[in-house]
VOBA-1610 file (N, C-alpha, C; in pm, whole numbers, padded with zeros to 5 digits, always signed):
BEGIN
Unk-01883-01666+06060Unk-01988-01754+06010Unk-02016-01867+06110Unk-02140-01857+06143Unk-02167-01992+06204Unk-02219-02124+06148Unk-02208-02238+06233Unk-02192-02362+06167Unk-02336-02331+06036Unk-02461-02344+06090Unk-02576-02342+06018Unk-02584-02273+05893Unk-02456-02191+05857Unk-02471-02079+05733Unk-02356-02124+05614Unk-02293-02235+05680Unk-02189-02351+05619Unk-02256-02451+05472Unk-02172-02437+05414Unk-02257-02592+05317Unk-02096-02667+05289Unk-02129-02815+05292Unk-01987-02850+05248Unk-02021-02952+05127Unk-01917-02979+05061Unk-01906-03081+04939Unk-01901-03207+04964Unk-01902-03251+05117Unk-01853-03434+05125Unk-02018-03449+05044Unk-01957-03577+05055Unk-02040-03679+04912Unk-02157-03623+04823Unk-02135-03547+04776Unk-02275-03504+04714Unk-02316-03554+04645Unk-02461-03577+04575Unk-02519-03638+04532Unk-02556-03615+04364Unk-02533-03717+04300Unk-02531-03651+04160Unk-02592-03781+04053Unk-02696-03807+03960Unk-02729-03901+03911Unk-02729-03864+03728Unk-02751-03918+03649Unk-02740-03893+03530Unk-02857-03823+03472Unk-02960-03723+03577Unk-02998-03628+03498Unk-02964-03438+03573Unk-02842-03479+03649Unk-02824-03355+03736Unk-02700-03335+03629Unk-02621-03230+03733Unk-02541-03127+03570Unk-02423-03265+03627Unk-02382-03309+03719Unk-02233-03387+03713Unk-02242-03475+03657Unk-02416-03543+03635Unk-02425-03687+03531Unk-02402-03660+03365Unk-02389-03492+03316Unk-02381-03504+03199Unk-02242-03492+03132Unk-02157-03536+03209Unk-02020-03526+03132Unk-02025-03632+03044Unk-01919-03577+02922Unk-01875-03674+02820Unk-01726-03706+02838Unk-01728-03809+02773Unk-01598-03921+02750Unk-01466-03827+02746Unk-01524-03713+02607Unk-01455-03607+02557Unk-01419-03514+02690Unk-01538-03463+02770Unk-01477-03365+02899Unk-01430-03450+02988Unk-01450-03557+03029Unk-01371-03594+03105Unk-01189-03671+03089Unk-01159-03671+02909Unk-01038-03669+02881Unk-00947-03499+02939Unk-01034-03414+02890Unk-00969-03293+02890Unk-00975-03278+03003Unk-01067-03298+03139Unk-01084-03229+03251Unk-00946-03320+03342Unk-00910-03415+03305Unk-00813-03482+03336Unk-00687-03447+03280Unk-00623-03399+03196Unk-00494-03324+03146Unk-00461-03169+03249Unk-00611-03130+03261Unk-00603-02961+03314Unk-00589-03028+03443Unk-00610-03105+03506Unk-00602-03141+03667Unk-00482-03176+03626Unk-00386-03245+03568Unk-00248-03263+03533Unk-00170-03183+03592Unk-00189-03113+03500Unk-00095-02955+03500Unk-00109-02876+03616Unk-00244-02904+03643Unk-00262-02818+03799Unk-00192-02886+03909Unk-00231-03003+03887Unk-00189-03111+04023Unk-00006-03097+04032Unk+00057-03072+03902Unk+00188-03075+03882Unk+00240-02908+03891Unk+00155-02866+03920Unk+00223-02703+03887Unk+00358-02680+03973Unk+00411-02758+04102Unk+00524-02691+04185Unk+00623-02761+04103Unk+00617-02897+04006Unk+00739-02866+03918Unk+00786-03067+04008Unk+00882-03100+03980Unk+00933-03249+04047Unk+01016-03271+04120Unk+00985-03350+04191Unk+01132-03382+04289Unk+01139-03218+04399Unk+01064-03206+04487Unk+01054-03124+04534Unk+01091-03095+04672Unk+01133-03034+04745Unk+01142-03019+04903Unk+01065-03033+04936Unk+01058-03068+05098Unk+00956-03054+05164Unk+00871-02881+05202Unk+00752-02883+05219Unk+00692-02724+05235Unk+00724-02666+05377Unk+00727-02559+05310Unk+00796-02476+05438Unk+00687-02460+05557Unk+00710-02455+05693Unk+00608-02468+05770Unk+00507-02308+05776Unk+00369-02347+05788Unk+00253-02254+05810Unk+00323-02109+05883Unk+00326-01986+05894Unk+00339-01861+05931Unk+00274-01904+06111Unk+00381-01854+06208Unk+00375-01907+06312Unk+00364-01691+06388Unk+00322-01718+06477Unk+00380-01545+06547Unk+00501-01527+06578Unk+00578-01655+06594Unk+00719-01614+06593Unk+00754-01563+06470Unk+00747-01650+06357Unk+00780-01636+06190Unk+00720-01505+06228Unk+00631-01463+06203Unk+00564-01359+06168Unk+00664-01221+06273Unk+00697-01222+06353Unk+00753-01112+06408Unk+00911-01126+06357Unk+01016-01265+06324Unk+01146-01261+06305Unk+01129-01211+06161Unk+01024-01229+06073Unk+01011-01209+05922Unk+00983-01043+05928Unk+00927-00962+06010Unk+00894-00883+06008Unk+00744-00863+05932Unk+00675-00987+05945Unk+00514-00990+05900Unk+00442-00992+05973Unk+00316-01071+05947Unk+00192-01077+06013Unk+00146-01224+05996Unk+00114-01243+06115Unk+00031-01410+06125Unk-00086-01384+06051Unk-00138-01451+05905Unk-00213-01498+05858Unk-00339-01507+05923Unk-00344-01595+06055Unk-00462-01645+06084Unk-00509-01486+06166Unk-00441-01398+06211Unk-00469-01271+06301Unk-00563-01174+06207Unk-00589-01198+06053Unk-00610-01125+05996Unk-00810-01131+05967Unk-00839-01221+06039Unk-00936-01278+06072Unk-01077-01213+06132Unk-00988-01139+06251Unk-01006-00992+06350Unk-01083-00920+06281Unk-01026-00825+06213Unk-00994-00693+06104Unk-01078-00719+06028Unk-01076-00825+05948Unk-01135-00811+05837Unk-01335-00885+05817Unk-01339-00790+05674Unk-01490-00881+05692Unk-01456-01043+05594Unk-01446-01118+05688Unk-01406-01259+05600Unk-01506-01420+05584Unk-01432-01519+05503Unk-01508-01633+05484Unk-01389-01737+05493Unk-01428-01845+05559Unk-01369-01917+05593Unk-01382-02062+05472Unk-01250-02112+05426Unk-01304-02223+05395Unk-01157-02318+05374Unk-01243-02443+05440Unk-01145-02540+05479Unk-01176-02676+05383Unk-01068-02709+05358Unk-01073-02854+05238Unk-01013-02994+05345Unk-01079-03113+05318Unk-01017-03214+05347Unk-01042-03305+05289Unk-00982-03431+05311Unk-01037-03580+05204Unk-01171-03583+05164Unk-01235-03573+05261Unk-01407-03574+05202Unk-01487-03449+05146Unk-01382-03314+05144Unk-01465-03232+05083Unk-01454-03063+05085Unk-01509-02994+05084Unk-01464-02842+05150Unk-01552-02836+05211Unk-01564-02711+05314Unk-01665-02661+05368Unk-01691-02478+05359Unk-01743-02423+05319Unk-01787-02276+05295Unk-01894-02205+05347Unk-01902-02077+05313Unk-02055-02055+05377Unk-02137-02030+05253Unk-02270-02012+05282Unk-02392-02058+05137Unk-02377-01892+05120Unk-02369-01825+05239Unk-02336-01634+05216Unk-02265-01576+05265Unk-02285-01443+05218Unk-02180-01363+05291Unk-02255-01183+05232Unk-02151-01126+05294Unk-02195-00976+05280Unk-02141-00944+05164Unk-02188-00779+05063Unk-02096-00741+04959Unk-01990-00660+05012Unk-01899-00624+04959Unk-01797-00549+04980Unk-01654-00563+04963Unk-01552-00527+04971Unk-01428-00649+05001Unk-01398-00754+05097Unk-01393-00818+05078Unk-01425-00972+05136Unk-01228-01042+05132Unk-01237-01065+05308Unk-01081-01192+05318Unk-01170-01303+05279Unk-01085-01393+05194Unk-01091-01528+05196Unk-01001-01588+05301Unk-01027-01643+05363Unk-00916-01779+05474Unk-00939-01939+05423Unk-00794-01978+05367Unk-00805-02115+05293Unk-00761-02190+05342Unk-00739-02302+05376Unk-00655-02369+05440Unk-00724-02526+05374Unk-00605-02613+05380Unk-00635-02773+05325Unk-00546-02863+05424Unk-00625-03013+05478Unk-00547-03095+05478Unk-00523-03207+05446Unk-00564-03201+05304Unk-00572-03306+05176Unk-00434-03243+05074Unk-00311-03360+05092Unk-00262-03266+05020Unk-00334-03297+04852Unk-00315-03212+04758Unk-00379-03254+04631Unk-00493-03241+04591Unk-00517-03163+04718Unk-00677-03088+04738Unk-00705-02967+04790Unk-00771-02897+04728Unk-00791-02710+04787Unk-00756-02642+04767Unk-00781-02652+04595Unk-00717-02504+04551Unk-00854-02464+04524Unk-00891-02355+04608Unk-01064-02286+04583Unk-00986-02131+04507Unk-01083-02194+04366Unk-01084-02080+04320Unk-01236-02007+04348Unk-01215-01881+04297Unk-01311-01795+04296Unk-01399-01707+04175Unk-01530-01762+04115Unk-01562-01713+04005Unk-01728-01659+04008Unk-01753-01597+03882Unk-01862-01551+03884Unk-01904-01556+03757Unk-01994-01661+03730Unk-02118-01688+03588Unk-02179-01591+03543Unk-02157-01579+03444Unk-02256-01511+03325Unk-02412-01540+03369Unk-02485-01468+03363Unk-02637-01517+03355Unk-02661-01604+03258Unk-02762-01684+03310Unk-02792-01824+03241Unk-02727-01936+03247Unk-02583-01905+03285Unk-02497-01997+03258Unk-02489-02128+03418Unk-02434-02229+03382Unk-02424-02304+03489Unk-02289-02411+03492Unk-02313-02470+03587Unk-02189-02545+03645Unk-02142-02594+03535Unk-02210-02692+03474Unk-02160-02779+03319Unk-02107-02699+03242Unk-02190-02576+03209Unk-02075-02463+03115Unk-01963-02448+03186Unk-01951-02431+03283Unk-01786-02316+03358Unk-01726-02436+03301Unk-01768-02588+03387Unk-01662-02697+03413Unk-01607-02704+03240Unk-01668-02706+03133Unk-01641-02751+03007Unk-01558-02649+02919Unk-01574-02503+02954Unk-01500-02420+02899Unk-01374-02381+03007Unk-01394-02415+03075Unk-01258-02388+03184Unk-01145-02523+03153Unk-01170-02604+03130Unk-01124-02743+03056Unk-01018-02731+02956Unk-01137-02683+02855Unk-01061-02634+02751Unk-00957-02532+02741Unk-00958-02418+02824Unk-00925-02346+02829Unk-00809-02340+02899Unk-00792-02454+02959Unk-00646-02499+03093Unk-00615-02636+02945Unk-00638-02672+02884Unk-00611-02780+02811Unk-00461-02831+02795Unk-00369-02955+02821Unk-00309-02958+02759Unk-00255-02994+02571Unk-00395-02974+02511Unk-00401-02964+02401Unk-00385-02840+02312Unk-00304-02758+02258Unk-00250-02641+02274Unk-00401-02589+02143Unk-00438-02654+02049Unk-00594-02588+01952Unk-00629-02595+02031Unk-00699-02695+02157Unk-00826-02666+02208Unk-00823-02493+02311Unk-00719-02437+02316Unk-00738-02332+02424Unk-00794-02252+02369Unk-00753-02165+02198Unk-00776-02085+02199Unk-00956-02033+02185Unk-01048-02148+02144Unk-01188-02172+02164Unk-01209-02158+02308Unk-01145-02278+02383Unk-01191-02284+02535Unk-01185-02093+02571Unk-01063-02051+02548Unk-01040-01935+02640Unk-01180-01805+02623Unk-01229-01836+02493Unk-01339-01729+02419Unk-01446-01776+02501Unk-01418-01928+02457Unk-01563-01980+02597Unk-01575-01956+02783Unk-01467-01961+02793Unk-01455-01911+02919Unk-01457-01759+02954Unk-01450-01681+02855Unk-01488-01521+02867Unk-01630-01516+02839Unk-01690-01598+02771Unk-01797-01571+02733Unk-01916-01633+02899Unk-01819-01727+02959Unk-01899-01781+03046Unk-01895-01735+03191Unk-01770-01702+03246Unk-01765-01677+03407Unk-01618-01537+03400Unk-01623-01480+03506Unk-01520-01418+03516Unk-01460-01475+03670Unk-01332-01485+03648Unk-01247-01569+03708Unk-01192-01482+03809Unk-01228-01470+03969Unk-01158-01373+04029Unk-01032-01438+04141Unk-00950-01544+04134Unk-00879-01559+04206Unk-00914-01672+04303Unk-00822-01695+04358Unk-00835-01803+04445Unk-00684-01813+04522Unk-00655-01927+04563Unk-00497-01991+04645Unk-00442-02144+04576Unk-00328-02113+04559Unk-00282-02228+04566Unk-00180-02254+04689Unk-00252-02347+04777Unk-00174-02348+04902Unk-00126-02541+04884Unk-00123-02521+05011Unk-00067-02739+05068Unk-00112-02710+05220Unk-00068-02832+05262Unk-00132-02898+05411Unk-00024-02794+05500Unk-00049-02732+05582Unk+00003-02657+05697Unk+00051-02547+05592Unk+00047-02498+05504Unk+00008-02409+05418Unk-00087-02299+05376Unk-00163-02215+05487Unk-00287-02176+05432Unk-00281-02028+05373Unk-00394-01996+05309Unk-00339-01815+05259Unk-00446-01758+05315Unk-00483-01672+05254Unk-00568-01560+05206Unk-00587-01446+05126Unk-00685-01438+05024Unk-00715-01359+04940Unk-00829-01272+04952Unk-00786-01125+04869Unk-00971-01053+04894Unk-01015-01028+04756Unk-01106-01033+04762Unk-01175-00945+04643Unk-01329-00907+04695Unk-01301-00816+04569Unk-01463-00717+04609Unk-01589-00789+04572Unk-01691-00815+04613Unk-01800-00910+04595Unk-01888-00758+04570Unk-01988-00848+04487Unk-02116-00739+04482Unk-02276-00810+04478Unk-02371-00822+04504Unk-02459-00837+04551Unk-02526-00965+04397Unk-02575-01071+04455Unk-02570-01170+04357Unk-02524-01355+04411Unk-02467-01385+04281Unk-02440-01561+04302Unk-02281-01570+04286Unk-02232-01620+04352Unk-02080-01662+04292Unk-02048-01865+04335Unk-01933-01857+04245Unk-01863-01988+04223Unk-01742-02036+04309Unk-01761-02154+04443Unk-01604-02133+04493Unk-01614-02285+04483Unk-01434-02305+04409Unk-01471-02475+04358Unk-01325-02508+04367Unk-01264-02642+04354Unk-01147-02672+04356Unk-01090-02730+04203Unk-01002-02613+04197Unk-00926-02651+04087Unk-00872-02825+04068Unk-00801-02877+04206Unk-00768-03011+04146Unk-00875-03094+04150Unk-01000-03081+04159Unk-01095-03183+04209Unk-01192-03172+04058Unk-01147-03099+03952Unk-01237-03054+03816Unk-01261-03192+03765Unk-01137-03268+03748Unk-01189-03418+03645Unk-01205-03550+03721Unk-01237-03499+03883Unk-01295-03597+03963Unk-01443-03623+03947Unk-01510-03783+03954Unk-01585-03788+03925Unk-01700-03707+03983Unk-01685-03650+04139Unk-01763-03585+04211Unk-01697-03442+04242Unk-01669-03367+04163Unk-01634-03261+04180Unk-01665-03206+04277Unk-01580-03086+04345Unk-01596-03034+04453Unk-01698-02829+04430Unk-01772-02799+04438Unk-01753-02664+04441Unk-01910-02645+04492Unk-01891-02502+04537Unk-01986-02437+04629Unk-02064-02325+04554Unk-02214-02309+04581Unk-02218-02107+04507Unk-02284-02068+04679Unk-02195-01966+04634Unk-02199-01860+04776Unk-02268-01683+04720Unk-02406-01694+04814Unk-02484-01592+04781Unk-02419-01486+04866Unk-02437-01339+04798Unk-02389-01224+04840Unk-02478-01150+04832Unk-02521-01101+04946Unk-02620-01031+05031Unk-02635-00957+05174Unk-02683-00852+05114Unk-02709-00785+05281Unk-02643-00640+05239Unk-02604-00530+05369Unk-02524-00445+05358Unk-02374-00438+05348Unk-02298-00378+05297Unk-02181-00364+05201Unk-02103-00357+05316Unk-01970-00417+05343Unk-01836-00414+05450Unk-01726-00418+05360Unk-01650-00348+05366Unk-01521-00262+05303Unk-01395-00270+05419Unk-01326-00403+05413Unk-01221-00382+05550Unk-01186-00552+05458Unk-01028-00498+05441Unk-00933-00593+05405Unk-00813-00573+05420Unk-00732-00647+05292Unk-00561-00615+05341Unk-00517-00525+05280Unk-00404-00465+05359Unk-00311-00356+05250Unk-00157-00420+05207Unk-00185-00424+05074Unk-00040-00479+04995Unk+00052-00377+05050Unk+00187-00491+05055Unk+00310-00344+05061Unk+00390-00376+04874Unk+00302-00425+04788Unk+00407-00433+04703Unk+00280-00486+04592Unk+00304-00486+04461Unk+00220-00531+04347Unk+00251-00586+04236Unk+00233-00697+04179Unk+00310-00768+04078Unk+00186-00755+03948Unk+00215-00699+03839Unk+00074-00706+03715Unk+00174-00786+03613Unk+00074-00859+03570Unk+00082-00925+03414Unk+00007-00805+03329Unk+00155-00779+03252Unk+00101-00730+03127Unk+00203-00746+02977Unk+00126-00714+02865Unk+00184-00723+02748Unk+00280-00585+02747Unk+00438-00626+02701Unk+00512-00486+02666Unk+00524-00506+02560Unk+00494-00429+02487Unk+00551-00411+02341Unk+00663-00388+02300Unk+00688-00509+02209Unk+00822-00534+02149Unk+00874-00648+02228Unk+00823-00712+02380Unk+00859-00784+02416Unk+00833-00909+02411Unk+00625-00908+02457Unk+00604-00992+02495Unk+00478-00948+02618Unk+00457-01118+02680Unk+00432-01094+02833Unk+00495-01095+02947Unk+00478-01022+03038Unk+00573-01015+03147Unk+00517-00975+03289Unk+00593-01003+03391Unk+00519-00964+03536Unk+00617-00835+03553Unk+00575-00718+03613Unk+00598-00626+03672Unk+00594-00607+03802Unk+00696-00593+03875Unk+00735-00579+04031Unk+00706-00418+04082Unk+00594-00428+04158Unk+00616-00244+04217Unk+00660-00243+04325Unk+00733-00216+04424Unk+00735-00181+04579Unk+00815-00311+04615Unk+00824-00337+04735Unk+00900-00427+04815Unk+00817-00566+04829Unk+00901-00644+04812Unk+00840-00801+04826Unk+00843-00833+04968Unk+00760-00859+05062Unk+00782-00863+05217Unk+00747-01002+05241Unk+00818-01135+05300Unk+00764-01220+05342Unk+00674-01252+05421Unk+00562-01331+05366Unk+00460-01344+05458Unk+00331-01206+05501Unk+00359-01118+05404Unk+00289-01021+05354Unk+00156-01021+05298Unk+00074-00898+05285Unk-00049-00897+05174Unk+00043-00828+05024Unk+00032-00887+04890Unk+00067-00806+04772Unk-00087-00844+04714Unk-00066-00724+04576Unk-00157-00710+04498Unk-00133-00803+04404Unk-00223-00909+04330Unk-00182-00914+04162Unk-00299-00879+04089Unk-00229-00787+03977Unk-00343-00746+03917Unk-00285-00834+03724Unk-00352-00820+03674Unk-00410-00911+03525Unk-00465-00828+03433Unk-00356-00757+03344Unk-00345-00651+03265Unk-00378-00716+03087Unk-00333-00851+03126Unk-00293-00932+02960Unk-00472-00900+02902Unk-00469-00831+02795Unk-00609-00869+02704Unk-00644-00971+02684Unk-00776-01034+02729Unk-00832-01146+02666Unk-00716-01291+02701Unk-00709-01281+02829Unk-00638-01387+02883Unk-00634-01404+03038Unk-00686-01519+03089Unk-00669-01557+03232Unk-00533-01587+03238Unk-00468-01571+03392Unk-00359-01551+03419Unk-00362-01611+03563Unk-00261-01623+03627Unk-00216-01686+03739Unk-00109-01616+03815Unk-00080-01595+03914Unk+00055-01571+03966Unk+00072-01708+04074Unk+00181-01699+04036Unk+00238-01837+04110Unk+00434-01795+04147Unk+00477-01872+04334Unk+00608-01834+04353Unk+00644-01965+04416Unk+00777-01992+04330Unk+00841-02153+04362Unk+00984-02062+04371Unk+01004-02134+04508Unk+01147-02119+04576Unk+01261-02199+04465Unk+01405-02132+04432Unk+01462-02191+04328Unk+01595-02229+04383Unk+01663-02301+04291Unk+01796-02315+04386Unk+01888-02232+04357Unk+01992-02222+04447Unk+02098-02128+04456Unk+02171-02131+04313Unk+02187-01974+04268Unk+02255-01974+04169Unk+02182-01996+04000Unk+02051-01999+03998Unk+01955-02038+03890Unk+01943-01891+03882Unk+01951-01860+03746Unk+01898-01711+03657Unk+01798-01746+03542Unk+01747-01606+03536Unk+01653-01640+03455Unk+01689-01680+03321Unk+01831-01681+03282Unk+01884-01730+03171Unk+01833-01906+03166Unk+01883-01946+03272Unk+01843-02080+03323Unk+01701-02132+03345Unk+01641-02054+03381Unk+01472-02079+03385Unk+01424-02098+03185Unk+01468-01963+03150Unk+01441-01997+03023Unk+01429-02097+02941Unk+01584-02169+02966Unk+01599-02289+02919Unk+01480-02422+02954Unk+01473-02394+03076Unk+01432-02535+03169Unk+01273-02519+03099Unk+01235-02391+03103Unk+01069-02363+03014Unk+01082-02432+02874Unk+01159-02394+02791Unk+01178-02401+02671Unk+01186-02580+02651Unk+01242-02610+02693Unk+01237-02794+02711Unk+01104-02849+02752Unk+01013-02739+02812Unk+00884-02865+02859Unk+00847-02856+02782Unk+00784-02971+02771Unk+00639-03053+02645Unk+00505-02971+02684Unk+00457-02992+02592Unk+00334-02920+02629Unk+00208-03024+02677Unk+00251-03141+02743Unk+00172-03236+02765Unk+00149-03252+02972Unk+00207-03127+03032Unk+00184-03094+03116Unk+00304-03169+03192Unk+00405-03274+03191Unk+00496-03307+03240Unk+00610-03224+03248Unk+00714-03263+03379Unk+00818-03160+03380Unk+00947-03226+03335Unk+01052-03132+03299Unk+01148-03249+03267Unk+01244-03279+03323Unk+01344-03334+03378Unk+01418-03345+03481Unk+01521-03241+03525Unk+01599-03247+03617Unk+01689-03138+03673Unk+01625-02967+03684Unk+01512-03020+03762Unk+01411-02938+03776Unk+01537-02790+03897Unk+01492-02654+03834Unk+01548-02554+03910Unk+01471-02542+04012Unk+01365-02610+04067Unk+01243-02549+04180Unk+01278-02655+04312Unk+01288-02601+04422Unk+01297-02643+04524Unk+01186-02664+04635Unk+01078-02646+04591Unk+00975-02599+04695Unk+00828-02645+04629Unk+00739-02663+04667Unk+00595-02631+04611Unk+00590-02479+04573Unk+00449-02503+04505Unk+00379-02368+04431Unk+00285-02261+04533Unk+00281-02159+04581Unk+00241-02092+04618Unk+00182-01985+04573Unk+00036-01920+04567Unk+00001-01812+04495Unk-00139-01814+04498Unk-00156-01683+04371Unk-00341-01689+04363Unk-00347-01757+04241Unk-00489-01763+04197Unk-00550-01879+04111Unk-00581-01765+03963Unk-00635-01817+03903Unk-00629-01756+03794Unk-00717-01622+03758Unk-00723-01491+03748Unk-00776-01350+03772Unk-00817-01344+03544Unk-00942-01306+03515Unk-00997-01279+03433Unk-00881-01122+03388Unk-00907-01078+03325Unk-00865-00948+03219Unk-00888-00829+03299Unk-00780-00732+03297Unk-00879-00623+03433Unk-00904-00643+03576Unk-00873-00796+03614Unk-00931-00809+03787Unk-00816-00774+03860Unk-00823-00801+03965Unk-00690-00767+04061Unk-00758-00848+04192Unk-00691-00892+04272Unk-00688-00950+04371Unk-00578-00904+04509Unk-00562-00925+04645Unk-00473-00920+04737Unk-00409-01059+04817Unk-00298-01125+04818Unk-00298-01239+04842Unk-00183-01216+04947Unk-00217-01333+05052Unk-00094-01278+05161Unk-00086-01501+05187Unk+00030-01478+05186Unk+00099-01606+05159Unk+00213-01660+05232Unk+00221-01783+05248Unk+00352-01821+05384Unk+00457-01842+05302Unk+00520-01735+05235Unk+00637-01749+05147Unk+00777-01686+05282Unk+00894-01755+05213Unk+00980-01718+05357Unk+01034-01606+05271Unk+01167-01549+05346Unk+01261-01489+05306Unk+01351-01522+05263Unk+01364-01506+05108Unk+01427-01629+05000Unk+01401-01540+04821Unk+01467-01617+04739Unk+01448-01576+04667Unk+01374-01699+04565Unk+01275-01676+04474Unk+01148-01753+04433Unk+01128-01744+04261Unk+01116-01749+04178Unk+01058-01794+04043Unk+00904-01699+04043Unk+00879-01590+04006Unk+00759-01605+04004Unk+00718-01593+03875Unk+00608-01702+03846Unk+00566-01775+03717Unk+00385-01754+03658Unk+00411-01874+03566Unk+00228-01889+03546Unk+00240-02027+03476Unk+00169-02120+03501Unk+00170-02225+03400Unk-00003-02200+03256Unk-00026-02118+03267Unk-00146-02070+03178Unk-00113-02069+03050Unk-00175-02101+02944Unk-00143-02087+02816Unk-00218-01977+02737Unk-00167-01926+02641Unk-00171-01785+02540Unk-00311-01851+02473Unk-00338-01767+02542Unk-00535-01787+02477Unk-00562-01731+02344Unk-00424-01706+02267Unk-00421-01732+02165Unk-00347-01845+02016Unk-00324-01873+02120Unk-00278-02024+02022Unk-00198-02106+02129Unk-00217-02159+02259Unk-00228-02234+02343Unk-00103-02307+02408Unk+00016-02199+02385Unk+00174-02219+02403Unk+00178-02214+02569Unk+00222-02245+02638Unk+00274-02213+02780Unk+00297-02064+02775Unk+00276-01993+02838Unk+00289-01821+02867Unk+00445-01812+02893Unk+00475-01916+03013Unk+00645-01898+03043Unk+00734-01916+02934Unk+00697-01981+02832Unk+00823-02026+02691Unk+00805-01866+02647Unk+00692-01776+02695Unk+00698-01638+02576Unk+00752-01532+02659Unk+00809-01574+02806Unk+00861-01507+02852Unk+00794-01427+03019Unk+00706-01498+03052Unk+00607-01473+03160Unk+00672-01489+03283Unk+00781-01492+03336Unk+00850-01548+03393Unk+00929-01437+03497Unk+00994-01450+03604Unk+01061-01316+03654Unk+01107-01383+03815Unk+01267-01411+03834Unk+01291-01396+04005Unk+01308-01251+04071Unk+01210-01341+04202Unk+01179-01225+04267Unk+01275-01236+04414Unk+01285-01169+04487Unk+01312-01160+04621Unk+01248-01121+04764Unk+01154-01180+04834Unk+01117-01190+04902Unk+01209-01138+05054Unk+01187-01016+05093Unk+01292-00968+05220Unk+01207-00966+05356
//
């Protein structure tokens, strides 16, 4: 992409008859709890982040440098900083790399969505709200509203010298790329990126696949297929009915089982705070939240270690944390 085909978010302009002047008192309580929880997702008292995927990393890990994937693929670039993101206004259909990168920390988690016809920014922002709520009634409305309004295809949750990449298949039309922590800022951040032209089919190949789905008799749960490779492309795919979902991987400390995770879930409040003698050692790493049915490919600067992989999303049916019902699973990263 060249510069001219770019649009970015620094200061945009917004007055009280455009869609950012019509928030209420009410969305902007809620849009502020869901930035909470988001802004807090790696958990407290945390290590420092592990450094960006280097070609050394990438050959001692037995992976691939991130930024090399650039080459290969048909991709879009988009970069976050204090004043804003920057994206392109288009792109081609087909499977599509995303390249993310931020150096705001507390900024740049671009997710990736696509509106219902008719629908617009003020709808997504107000049912996506609700629907991340830490108010456990308001989800299960928000979540109907948010099916009814956009389908949610993924995104990154990265940090500063942190960057990922994700693909998904685009198809010819309007889409949504916006930042999750920037929702209950007064100037929100997000982009629509038109998809047009002839179709390019060239992305990543997972060596491994993690799905959220319901087992019966259990619950919800993540499912591990194939080998976890550091610094890899995996699949996540989003099996749960009638529920957005997340995959998310926090490095844990030595000797924590999931007996122990259990517990540490079972103690949080549902007011988006964590509670002390936190098992997580690391920030949050992962994709962003995938609609019912979607699937995504995410390749991530996770080391060789063993990790938590989680969701902080709530049961879009009566608005519990997903991890207290069992959403939860350590993984091993080789």
């Amino acid at each position: 992409m060249n510069d001219e085909s770019r649009e970015s978010t620094k200061r945009p302009q917004g007055g009280k008859n455009t869609e950012r002047g019509r928030r209420t008192p009410r969305m902007t309580t809620v849009l502020a709890g869901a930035a909470l929880i988001l802004a807090g997702v790696q958990g407290p008292a945390l290590a420092a982040p592990a450094p960006a995927l280097s070609t050394a990393t990438a050959e001692t890990s037995h992976s691939v440098d991130i930024s090399s994937t650039a080459e290969t693929s048909h991709s879009v670039d988009i970069t976050s900083t204090a004043e804003g993101f920057t994206a392109p206004a288009t792109t081609r259909p087909g499977l599509t790399t995303f390249h993310a990168s931020t150096t705001q920390a507390g900024k740049g988690w671009i997710g990736l969505a696509r509106l219902r016809d008719g629908k617009g920014w003020n709808d997504f922002l107000g049912a996506l709200s609700r629907a991340l709520s830490n108010t456990p009634s308001d989800v299960p409305q928000g979540a109907k509203d948010l099916d009814d309004t956009a389908t949610l295809l993924g995104g990154l949750v990265i940090h500063p010298g942190q960057p990922g990449v994700f693909t998904q298949r685009l198809q010819p039309g309007r889409y949504l790329l916006f930042d999750y922590l920037a929702v209950g800022d007064a100037e929100p951040r997000y982009r629509w990126l038109t998809v047009t032209g002839d179709t390019v089919d060239q992305g990543l190949a997972p060596t491994a696949t993690i799905v959220s789905r319901n087992v019966p008799g259990a619950g919800p749960r993540f499912e591990v297929r194939g080998t976890l490779r550091a610094g890899r492309p995996l699949q996540y795919v989003n099996e749960i009915p009638g529920q957005v979902n997340e995959l998310l991987f926090v490095r844990i400390a030595d000797g924590t089982t999931e007996a122990g995770l259990k517990a540490y879930f079972d103690s949080m409040p549902e007011d988006g705070t964590f509670p002390p003698d936190s098992p997580f050692t690391s920030v949050s790493l992962g994709s962003l939240h995938l609609s019912t049915g979607r699937s995504t490919v995410v390749q991530l600067p996770v080391e060789r270690a063993r990790y938590a992989a989680l969701t902080w999303s709530k049961d879009a049916t009566d608005g519990i944390k997903l991890v207290k019902k069992g959403l939860f699973t350590i993984v091993d990263f080789r």
